[in-house]
Z-matrix of the N, CA and C atoms (Angstrom, degrees):
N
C 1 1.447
C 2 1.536 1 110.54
N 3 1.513 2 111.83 1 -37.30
C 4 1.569 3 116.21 2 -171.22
C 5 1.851 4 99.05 3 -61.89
N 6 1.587 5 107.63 4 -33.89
C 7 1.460 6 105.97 5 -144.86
C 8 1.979 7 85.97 6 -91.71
N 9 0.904 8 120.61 7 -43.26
C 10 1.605 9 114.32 8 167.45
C 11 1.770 10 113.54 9 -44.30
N 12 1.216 11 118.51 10 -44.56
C 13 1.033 12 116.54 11 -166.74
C 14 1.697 13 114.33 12 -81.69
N 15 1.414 14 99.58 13 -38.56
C 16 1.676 15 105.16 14 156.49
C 17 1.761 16 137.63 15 -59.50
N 18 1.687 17 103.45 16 -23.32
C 19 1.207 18 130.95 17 158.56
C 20 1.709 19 119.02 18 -63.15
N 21 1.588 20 100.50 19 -41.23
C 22 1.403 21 95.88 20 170.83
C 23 1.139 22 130.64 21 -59.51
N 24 1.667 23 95.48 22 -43.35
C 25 1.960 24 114.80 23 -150.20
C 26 1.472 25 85.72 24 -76.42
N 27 1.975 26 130.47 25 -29.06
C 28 1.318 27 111.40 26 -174.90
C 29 1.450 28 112.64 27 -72.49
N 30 1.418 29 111.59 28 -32.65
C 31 1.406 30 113.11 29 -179.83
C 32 1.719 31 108.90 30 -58.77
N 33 1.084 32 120.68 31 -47.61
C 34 1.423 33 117.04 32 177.93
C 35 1.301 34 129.87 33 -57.10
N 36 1.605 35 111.27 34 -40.25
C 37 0.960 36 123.43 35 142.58
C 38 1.577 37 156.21 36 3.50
N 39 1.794 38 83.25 37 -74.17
C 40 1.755 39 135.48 38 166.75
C 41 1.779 40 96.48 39 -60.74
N 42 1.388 41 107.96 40 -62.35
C 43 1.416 42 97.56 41 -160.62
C 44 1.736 43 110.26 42 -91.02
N 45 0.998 44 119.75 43 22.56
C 46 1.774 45 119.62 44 -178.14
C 47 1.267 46 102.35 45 -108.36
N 48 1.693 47 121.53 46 -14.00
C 49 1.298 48 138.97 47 164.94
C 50 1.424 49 129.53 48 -103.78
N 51 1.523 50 110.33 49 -1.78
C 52 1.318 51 120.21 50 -170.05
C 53 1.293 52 112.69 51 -159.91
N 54 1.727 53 109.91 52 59.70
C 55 1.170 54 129.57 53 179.00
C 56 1.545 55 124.40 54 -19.96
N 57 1.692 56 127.99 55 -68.42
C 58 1.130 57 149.01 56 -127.09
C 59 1.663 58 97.94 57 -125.89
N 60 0.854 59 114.40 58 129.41
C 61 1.808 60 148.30 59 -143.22
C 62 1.675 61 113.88 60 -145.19
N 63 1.435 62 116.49 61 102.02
C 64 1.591 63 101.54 62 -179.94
C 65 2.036 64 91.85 63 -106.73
N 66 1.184 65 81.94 64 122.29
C 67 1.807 66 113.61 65 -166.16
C 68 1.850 67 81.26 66 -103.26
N 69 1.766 68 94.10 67 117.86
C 70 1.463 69 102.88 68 150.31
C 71 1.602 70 111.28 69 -128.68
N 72 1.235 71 100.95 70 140.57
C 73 1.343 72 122.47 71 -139.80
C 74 1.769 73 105.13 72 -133.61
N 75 1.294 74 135.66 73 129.62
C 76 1.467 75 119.95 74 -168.92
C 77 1.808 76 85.66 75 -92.36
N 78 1.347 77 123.36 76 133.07
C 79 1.234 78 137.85 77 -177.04
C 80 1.564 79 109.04 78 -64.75
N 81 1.293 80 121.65 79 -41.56
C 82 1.546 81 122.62 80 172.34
C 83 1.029 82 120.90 81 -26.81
N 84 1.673 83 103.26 82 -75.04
C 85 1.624 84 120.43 83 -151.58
C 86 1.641 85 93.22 84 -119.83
N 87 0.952 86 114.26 85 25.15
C 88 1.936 87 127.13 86 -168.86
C 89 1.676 88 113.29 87 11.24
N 90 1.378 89 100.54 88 27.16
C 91 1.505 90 93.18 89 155.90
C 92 1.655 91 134.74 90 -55.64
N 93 1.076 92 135.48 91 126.05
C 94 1.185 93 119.28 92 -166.98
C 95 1.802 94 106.33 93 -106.67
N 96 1.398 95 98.47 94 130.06
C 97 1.731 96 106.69 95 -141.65
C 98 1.789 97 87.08 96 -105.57
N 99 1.295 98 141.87 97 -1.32
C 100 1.514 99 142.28 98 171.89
C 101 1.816 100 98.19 99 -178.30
N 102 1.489 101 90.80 100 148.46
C 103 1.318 102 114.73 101 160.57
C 104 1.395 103 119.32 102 -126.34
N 105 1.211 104 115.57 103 144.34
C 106 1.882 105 115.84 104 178.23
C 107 1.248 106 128.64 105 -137.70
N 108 1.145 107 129.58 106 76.48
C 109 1.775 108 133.09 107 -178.75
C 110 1.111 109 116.28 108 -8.55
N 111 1.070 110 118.35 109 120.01
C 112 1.946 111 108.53 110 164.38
C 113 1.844 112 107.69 111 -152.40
N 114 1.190 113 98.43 112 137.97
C 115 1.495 114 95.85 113 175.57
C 116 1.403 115 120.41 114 -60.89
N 117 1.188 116 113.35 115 173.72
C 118 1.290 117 114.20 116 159.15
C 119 1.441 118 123.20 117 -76.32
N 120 1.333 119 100.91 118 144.51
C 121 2.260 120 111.45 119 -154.05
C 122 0.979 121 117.99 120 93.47
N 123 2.277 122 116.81 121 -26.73
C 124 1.565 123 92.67 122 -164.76
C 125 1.565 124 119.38 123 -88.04
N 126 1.520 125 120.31 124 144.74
C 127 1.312 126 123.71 125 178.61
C 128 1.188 127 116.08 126 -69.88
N 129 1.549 128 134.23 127 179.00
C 130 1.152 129 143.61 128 -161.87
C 131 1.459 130 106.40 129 169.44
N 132 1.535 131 125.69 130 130.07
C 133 1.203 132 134.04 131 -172.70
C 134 1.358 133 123.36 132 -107.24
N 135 1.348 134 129.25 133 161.87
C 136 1.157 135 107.87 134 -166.16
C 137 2.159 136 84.56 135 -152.44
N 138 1.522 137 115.31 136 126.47
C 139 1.321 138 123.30 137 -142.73
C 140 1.598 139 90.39 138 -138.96
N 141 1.755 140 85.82 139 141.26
C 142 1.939 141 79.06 140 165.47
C 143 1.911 142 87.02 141 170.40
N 144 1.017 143 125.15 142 179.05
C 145 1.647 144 122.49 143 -157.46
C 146 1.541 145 82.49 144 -127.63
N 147 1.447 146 106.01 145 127.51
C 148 1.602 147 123.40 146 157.56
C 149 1.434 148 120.15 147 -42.15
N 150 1.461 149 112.20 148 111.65
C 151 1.713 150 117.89 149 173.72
C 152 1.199 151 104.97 150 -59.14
N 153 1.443 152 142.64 151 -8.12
C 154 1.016 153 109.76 152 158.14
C 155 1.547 154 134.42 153 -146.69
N 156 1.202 155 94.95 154 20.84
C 157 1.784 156 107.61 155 150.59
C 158 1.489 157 116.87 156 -112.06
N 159 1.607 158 115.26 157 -9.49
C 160 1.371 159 109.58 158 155.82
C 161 1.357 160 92.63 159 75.99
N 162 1.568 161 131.33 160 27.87
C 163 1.562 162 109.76 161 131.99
C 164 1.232 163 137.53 162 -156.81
N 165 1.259 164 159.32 163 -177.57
C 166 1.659 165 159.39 164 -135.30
C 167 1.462 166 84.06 165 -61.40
N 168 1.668 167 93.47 166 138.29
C 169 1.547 168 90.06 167 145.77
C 170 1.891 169 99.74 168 -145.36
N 171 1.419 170 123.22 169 126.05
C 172 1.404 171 121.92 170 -174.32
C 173 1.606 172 103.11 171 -88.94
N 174 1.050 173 125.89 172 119.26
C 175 2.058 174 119.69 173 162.79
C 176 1.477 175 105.75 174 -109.04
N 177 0.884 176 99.58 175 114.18
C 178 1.593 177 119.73 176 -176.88
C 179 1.582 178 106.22 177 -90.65
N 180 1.027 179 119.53 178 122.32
C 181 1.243 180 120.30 179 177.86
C 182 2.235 181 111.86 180 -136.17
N 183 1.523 182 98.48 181 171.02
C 184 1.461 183 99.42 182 -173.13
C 185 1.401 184 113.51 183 -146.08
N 186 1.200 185 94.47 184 127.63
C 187 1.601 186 104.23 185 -173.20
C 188 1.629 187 123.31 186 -65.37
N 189 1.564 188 127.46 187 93.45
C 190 1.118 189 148.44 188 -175.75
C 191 1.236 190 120.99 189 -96.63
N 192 1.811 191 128.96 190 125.80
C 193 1.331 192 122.06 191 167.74
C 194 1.114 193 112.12 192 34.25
N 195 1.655 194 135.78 193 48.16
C 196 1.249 195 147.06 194 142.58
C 197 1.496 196 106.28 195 94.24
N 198 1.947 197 112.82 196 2.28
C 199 1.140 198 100.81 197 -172.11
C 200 1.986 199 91.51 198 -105.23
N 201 1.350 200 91.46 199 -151.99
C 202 2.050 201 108.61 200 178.18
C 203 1.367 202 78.67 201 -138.49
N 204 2.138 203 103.29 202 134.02
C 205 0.887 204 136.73 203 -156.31
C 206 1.640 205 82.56 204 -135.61
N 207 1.937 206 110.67 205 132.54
C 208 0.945 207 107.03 206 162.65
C 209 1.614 208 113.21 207 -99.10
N 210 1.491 209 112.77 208 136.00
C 211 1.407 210 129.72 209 177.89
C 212 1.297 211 121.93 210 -75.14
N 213 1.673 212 118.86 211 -81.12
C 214 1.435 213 141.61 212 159.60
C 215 1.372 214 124.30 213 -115.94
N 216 1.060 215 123.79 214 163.87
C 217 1.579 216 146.02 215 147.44
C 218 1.136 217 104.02 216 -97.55
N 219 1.273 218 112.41 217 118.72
C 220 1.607 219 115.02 218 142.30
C 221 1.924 220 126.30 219 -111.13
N 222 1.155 221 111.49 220 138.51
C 223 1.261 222 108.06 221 -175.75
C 224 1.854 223 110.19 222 -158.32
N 225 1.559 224 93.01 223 170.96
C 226 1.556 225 95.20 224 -172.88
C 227 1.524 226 120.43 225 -138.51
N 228 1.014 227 104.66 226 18.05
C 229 2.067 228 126.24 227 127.54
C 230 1.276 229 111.95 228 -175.07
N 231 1.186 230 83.47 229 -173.40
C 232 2.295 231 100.89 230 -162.37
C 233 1.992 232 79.96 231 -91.30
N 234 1.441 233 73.41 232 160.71
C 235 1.465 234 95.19 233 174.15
C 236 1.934 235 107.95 234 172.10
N 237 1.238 236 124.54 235 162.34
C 238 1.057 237 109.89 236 144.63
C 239 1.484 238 134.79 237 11.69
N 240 1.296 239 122.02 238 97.96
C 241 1.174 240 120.38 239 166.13
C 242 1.432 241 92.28 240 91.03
N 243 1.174 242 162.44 241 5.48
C 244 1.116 243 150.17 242 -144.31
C 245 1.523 244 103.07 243 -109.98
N 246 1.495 245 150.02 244 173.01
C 247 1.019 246 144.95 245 143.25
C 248 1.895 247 116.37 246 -78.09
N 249 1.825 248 92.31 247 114.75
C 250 1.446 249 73.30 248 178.74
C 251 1.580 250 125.24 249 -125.10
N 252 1.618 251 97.96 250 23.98
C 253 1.744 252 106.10 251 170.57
C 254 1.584 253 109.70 252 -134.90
N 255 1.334 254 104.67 253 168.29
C 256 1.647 255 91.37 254 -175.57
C 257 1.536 256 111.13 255 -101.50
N 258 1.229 257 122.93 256 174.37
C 259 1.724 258 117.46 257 -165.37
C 260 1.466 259 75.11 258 -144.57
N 261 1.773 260 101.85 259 139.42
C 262 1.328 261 128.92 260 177.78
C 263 1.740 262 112.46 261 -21.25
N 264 1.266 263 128.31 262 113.01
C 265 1.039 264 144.21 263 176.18
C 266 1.046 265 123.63 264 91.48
N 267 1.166 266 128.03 265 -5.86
C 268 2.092 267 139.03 266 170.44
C 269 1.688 268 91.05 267 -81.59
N 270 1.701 269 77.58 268 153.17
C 271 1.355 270 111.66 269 -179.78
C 272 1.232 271 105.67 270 -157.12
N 273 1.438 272 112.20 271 145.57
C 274 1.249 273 155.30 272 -126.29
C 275 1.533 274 101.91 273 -144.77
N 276 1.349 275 103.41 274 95.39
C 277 2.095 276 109.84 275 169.84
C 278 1.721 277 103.98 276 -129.67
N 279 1.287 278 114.43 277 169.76
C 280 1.276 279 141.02 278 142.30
C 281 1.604 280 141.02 279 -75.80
N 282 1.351 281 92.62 280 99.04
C 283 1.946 282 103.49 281 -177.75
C 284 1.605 283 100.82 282 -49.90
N 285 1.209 284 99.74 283 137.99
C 286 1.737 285 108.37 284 154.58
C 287 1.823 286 108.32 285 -55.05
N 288 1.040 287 124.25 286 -12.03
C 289 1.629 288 114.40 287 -174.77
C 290 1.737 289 103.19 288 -108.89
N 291 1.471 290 106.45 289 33.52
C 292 1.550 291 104.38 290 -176.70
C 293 1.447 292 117.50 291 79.06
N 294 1.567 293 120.92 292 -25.80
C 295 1.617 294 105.76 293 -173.17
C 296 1.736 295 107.47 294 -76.14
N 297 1.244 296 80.20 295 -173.18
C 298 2.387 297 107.08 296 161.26
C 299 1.202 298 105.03 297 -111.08
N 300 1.401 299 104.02 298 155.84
C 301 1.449 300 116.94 299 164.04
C 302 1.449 301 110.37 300 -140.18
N 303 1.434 302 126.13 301 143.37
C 304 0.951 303 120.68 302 163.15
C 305 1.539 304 111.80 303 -101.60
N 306 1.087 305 121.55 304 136.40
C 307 1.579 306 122.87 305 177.10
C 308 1.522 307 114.61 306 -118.50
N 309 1.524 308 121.74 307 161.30
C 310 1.234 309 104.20 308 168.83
C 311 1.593 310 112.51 309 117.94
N 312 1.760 311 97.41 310 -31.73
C 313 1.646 312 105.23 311 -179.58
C 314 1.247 313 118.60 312 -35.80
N 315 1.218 314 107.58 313 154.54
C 316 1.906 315 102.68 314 174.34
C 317 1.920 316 101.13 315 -159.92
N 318 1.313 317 102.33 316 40.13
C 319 1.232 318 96.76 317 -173.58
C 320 1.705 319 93.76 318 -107.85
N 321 1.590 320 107.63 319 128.17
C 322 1.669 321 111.49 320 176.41
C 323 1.171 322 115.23 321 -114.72
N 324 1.556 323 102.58 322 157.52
C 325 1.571 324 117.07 323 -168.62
C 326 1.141 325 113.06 324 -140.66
N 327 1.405 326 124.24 325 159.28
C 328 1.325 327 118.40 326 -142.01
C 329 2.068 328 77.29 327 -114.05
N 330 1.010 329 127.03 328 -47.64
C 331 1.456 330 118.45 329 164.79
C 332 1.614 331 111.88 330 -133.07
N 333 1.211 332 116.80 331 156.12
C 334 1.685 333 131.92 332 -176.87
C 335 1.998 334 90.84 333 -110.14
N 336 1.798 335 95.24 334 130.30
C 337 1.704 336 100.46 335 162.14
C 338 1.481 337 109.66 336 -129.68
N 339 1.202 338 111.49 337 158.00
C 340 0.926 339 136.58 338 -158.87
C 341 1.577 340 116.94 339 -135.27
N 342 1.544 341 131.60 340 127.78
C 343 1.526 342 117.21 341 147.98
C 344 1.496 343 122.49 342 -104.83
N 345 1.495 344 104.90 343 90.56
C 346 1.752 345 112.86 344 -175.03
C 347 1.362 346 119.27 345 -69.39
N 348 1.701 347 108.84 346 130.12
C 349 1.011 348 110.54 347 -179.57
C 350 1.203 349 137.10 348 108.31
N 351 1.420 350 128.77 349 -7.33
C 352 1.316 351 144.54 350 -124.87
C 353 2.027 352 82.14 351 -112.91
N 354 1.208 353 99.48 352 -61.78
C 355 1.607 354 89.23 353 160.13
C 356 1.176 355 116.06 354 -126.47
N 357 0.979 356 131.29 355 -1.54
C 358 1.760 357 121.76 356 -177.49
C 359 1.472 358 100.24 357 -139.31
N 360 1.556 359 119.05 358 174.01
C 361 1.813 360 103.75 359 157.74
C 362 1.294 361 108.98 360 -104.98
N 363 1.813 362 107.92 361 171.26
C 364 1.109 363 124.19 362 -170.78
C 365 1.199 364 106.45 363 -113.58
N 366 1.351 365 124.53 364 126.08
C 367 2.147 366 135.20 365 170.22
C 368 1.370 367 115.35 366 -90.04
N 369 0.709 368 112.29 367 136.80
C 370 1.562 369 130.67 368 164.06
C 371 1.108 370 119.79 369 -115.60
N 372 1.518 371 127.77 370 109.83
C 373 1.345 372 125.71 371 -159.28
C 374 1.499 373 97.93 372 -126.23
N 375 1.663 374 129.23 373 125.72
C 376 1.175 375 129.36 374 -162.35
C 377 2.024 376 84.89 375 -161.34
N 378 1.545 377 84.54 376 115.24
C 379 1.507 378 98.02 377 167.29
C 380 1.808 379 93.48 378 70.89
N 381 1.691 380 98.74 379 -132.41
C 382 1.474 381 87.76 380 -171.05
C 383 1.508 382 108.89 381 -125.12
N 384 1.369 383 97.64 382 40.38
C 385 1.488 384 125.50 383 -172.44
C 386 1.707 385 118.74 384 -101.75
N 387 1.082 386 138.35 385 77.53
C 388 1.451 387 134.95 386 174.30
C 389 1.239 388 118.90 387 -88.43
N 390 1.743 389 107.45 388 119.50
C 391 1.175 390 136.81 389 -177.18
C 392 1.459 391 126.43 390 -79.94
N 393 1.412 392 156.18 391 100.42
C 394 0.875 393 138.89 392 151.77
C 395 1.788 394 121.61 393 -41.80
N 396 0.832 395 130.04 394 130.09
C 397 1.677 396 120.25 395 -172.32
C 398 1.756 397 102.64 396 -101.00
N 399 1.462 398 105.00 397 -34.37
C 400 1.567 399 112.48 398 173.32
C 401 1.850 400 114.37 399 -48.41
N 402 1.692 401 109.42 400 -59.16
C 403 1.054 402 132.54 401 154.83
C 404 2.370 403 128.36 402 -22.30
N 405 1.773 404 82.68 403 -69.60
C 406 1.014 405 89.15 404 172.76
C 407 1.710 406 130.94 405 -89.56
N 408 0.978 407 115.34 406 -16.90
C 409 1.595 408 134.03 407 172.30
C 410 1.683 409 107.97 408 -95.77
N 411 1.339 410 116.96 409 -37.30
C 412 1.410 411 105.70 410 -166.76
C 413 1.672 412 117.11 411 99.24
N 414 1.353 413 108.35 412 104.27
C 415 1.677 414 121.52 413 171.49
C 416 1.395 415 101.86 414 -17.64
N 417 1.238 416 113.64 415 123.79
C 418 1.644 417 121.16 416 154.68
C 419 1.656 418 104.14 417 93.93
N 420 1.367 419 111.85 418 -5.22
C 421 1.554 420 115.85 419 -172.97
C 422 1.335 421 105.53 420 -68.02
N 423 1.483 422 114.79 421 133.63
C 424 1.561 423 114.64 422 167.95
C 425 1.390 424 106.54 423 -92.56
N 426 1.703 425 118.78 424 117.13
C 427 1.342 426 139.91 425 -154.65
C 428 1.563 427 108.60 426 -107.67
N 429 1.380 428 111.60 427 117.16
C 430 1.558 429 89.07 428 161.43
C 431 1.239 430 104.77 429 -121.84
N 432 1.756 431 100.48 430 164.53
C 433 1.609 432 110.96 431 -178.59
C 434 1.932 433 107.87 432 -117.56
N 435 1.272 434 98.56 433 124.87
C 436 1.692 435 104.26 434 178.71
C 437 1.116 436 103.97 435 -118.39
N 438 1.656 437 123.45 436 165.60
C 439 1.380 438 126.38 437 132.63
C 440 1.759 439 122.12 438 -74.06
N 441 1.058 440 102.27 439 155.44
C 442 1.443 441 93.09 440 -175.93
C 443 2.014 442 93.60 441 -127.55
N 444 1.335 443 104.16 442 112.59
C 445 1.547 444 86.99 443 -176.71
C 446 1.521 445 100.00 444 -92.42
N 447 1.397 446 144.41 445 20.38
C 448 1.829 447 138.20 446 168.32
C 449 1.154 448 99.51 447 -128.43
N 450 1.067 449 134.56 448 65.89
C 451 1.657 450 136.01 449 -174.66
C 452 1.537 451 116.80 450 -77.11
N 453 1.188 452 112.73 451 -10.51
C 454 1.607 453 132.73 452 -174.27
C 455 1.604 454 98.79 453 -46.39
N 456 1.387 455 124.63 454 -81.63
C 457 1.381 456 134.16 455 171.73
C 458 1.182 457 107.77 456 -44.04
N 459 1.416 458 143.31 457 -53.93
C 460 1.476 459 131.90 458 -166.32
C 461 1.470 460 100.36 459 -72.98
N 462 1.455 461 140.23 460 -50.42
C 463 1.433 462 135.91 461 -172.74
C 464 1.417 463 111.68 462 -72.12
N 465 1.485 464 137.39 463 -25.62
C 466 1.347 465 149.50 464 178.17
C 467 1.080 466 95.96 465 -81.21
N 468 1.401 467 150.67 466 -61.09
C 469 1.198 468 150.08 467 161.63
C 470 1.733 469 114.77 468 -8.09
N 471 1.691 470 74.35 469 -77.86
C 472 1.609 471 93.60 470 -178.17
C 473 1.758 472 151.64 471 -47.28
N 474 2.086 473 83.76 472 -34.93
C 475 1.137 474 106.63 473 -154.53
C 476 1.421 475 132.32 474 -50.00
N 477 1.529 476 106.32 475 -17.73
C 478 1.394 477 118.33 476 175.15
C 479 1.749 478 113.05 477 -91.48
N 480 1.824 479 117.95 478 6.25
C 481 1.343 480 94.77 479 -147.09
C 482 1.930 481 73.78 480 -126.82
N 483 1.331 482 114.13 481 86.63
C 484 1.292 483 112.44 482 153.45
C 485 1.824 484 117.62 483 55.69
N 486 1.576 485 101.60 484 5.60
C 487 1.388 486 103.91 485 169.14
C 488 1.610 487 115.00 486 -85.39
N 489 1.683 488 107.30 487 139.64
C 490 1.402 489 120.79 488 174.01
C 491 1.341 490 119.71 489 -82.72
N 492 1.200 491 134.82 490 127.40
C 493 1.683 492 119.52 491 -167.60
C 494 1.476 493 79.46 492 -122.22
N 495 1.471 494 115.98 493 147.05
C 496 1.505 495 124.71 494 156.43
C 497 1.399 496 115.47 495 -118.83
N 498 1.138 497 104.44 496 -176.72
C 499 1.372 498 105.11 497 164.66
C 500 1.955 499 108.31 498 -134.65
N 501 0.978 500 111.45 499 141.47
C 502 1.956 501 117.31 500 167.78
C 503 1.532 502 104.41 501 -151.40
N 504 1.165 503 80.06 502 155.76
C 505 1.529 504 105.11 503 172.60
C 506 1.329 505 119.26 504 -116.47
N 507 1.576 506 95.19 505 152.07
C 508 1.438 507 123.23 506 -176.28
C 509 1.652 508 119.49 507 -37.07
């Protein structure tokens, strides 16, 4: 009982100092399948190979004023769905490993969805933590990713029920 209750007070702790929480959550049945601390600014990627040019594409994005801030595109050809002009302030280089990137994005969203898995898997890379999303959500799950800026109730809630808490930095 002592060691639950000391587990709490650190968790509470954690979050009266570390507001902002990117909660991925399968949108269906809104179970929320991981949570991961991150300050505000810090980036986090989200990875998986185009169904239909069949290869990497990284979107880097950054957690802003409680929203997800897109950063870059990276990718390694046009196809479908692809971005293929630039909008006031993106830029457009060549990776040393053969890809593109677009940099510069500044378009924000209040949540990013996803259906992981369907043919390839999807990563989520936050801090120095890489996520399978197929893994943790379940093949075929339609996933969304939020910030959560009051996370107190959703992680206290949770804490006994198979939720991942991390920690990253800014």
């Amino acid at each position: 009982m002592v060691v639950a209750g000391v587990l709490l007070s650190a968790v509470a702790v954690v979050l009266l100092f570390h507001p902002d929480v990117l909660i991925v959550r399968n949108s269906e049945n809104r179970y929320i399948c991981g949570a991961y601390l991150c300050s505000e600014g810090s980036e986090f990627t989200v990875e998986f190979v185009h169904s239909v040019n069949l290869s990497p594409v990284i979107d880097t994005f950054r957690a802003q004023d409680g929203k997800i801030r897109a950063v870059s595109a990276k990718f390694y050809s046009f196809g479908a769905g692809m971005q293929t002009e630039l909008n006031p302030g993106e830029s457009f280089d060549f990776t040393d490993d053969g890809g593109m990137i677009i940099s510069g994005l500044s378009r924000e969203y209040e949540s990013l969805s996803y259906i992981v898995g369907t043919v390839f898997d999807y990563h989520l890379t936050i801090g120095e933590e890489r996520v399978n999303l197929c893994e943790l959500c379940g093949r075929n799950a339609h996933v969304e990713l939020y910030i959560s800026r009051s996370p107190g109730a959703v992680l206290l809630k949770r804490i006994n029920s198979h939720l991942r808490l991390r920690h990253t930095s800014g």
